[in-house]
N, C-alpha and C positions, 0 to 999 in steps of 0.2 A: 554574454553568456551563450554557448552554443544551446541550440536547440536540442540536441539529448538531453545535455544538462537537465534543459527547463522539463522535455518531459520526464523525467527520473524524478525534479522535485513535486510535480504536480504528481505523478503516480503514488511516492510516497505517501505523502502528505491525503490523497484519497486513499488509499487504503491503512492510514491512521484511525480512518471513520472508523472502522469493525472494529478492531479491538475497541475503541471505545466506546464505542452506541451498546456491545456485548458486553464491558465490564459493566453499565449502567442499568441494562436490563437485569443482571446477575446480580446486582448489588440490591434494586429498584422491587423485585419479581423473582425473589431467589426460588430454586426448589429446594426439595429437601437435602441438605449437606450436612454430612458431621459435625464439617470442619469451620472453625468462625467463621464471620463474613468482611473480612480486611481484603482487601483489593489483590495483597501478594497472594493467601490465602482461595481466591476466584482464580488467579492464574497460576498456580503451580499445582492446583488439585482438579482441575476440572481439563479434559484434554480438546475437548471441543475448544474451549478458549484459546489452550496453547495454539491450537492450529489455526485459530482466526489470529493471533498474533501474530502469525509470519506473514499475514495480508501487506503489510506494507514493501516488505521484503521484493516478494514477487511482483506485486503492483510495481513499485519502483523500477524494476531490472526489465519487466517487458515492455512499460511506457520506454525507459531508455533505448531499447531496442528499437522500438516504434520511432525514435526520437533520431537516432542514427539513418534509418532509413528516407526519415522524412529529410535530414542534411542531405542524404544522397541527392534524392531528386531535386533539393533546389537546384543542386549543383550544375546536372546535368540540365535544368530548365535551364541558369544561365550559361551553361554555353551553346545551350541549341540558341538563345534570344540573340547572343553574340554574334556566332556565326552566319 
């Protein structure tokens, strides 16, 4: 597996944490809400949530980022160790 890959899945996969450590507080520690307390209910009424939802999102895309550049410089490591 190329190395962006792996950081793209480890990014993900850490910013899975927020949404869910936020749903569990929300569920755990609610404040006062109208609206029941069902899980879909925490994420499509409350916007601070929505926005901790797309944590994984970005987490993912900039590790991969992170992930492509680190390919880079192996690359060029081996060819300067080559040469």
């Amino acid at each position: 597996m190329k190395t962006s890959y792996k950081f793209l899945v480890l990014g993900a996969l850490f910013g899975l944490c927020f949404p869910f450590i936020a749903t569990l507080l929300e569920l755990f520690y609610p404040v006062s809400r109208p609206v029941g307390n069902t899980i879909l209910d925490i994420h499509t009424t409350d916007p601070l949530i929505m926005i901790i939802d797309t944590a994984p999102f970005f987490l993912g895309f900039f590790a991969y980022l992170i992930g492509q550049r680190q390919e880079r410089n192996e690359n060029i490591n081996k060819e300067l160790m080559s040469s």
